[in-house]
Structures are given as C-alpha cells and as structure tokens.
Steps between C-alpha positions, in 0.01 A plus 500: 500500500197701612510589881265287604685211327850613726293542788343143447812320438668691804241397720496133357888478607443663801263240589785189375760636693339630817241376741140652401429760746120609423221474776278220512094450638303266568120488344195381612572141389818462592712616179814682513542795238794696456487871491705792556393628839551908491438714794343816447674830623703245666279262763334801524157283738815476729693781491518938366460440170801608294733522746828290525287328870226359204758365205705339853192360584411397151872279461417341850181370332702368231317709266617448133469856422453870664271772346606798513366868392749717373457953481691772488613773773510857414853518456453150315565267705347176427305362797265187584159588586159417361311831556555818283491674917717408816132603651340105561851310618675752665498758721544786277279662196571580137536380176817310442602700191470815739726366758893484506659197588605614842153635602381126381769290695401745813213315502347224693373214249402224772310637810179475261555127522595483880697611760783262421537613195576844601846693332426280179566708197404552156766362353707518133475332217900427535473419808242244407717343248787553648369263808324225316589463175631159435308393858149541356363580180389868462163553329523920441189662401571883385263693640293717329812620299314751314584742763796396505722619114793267458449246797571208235825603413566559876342178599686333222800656568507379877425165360787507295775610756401200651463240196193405589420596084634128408287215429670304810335746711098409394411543834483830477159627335390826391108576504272835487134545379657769311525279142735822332730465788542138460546507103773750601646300773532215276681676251761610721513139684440273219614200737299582779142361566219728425154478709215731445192548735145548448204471705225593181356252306548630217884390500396145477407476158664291271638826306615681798699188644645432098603905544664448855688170396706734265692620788356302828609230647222516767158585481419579866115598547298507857364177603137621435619450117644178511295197339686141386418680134709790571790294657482273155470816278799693659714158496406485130627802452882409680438727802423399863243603723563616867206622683428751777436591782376190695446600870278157571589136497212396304610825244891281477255161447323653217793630314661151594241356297518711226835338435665871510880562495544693759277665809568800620415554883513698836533180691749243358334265729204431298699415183703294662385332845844362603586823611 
C-alpha cells in the first residue's frame, strides 16, 4: 500500500475505535464543520510563541494540533523557534546557527509577550516531543533547513527514538516550504505525513499540485491562495489542505467556508469558539 493508503486506513480505524477528537465551528447559518484546529507557534495570540507557556496554552484550548518551528544551534542542537535570530522574541541578538545551545537557553523567550511570561525559554525540539507527543498532535515545520546540512536525518532520527515514524502515530506531520527537504524527509519517513507550504501562486497549478502529490500528503498554502477550486483540485489530487496564518475570526470563517482540512491559527479560539 502507498502511504497515503496506510495513513488513510489508520486514520479510518482510529476514528471506529476512538471518539473523534477534531475541533468543530459554527458558520454563519448555523452548520457545524469539522476541522483540525492547529495553533500556530503554539496559541501563540495568547502566549511567547514557541515556548512550552504557548503549546500549554494551545492543549488547554483543546487544540487538535501544535505548530512548531524547528533550527539548529551551533553546536547542533535542534531548537523551536520561527526566526533565523533570537533578536525579535528574546532578549538577546544573533543568528541561531551562530549561537550555542547554552548561549540560546540563557535567553529570555517570553518578556516580549509580557511580564508574566518572563524566564520562558526557547525550548528543544526533544523537549517538545518529549512533553506532548501522544497529548497533541505535532505539526513540525523545518525551518529553513538549507542552513541547516543533515537536519532530516537528525529530525528523523529524533522521530524515530520515539516511534513516532509508524503509521499509528499520523498525528505527527512534517511540513517546510523547502520542497527538496520534504522529498528527502519522505524518503527517510515513508510512513509519516508530508505537508509542503507555499504562499506563491504559482504552486497552485494543476501541474505543480500533480508534482507535490508524489510525496505530499498536504498541500498547505496562505489563506490569500485558497479558493473552493483549489480545495477541490488538491483533494483531487489525494492531499489535504491546511491553511495559514488566520489571526481574525472572519479569516477562520472564510477558510471554514472553503471546506479546508485543517486551519492553522494564533488563536485557537476563532477555529473553535467553545474554547
């Protein structure tokens, strides 16, 4: 079986055997549609994005899934932040690749957020699986990994120590706008879910998404892309669509329309209103 066929018949008995746990909203009119509800950096309207205070705040939310961006230290440590510097969410300066670990975890990742947050730190990418895995799905973009030689195999070997490589474990998702990386991460996880990212246009057409859907499961482009065609042409294809970044309840209302699989958000809240 291809891996999309495992990963749809693992899903389909997940769903007979256990009680279905994705987010719902409500529309304009009074429907209910399901979709996965993923918080962004963690509930990152809430709380210092990326930081352990964000994904906590994210599984309080009953968010289906945290985001999370995933670099490397100096000394090659693999750590989740978004930005290639500590400069914007911290209180320090530099490139990550320039900075040991220790100089990174020295480092004061929730101040910038507020004063309650302050001590937060940048924290690992074991850490981060180590504390949620099996709580929460685990959406893991690689981050710019260009920079980064041999962060798949280290990614995938993490992964691996912890088993989360078996089609049971579809909850966890890997996704990167770099296409390369993803061929590459799907040929050293063949059973895990593959997502690639795009905010250009030019992605959208029918032979890009036929290209993608050799190794995707996901086709996951900014909401400025997303039109009811798209949604029908990536579905064609056999891949879902999760869109980014919504930061406004009418942006969650428009994807909800769309009839996409998943939204990806900084406030759980608007996805799903219960919470």
């Amino acid at each position: 079986m291809t891996k999309k066929a495992l990963i749809g018949a693992g899903m389909a008995l997940a769903f007979m055997v256990q009680p279905i746990q994705q987010s719902y909203a409500t529309d304009s009119i009074g429907e209910i549609r399901q979709v996965d509800n993923v918080a962004h950096r963690g509930a990152a309207g809430y709380a210092p994005e990326n930081t352990m205070a964000a994904f906590d705040k994210a599984m309080e939310m009953k968010a289906d899934y945290i985001e999370i961006d995933v670099q490397r230290s100096k000394d090659g440590e693999l750590v989740v932040i978004h930005d290639h510097t500590v400069d914007r969410t911290t209180d320090g300066t530099g490139y990550i690749k320039d900075l040991t670990f220790d100089q990174i975890r020295e480092l004061d990742a929730g101040s910038f957020k507020g004063e309650e947050f302050k001590g937060e730190k940048v924290p690992t990418f074991e850490e981060v699986l180590d504390t949620y895995h099996g709580k929460i799905g685990i959406l893991i973009e690689l981050k710019s990994p260009e920079l980064y030689p041999g962060m798949e195999e280290q990614v995938a070997e993490e992964l691996k120590e912890r088993k989360l490589d078996q089609p049971q474990n579809e909850k966890t998702i890997l996704q990167s706008f770099n296409f390369e990386s993803m061929k590459k991460m799907d040929e050293l996880l063949p059973k895990v879910p593959i997502g690639v990212l795009t905010s250009s246009k030019l992605d959208t057409t029918p032979e890009a998404l036929k290209e993608f859907a050799q190794y995707a499961d996901y086709f996951n482009p900014s909401y400025s892309l997303v039109t009811e065609d798209l949604v029908d042409q990536v579905h064609a294809e056999g891949m879902q669509i999760s869109s980014w970044t919504v930061r406004s309840p009418e942006t969650a209302e428009f994807l909800l329309k769309m009839n996409v699989d998943a939204i990806i958000s900084d406030y759980p809240d608007y996805v799903d209103p219960r919470h």
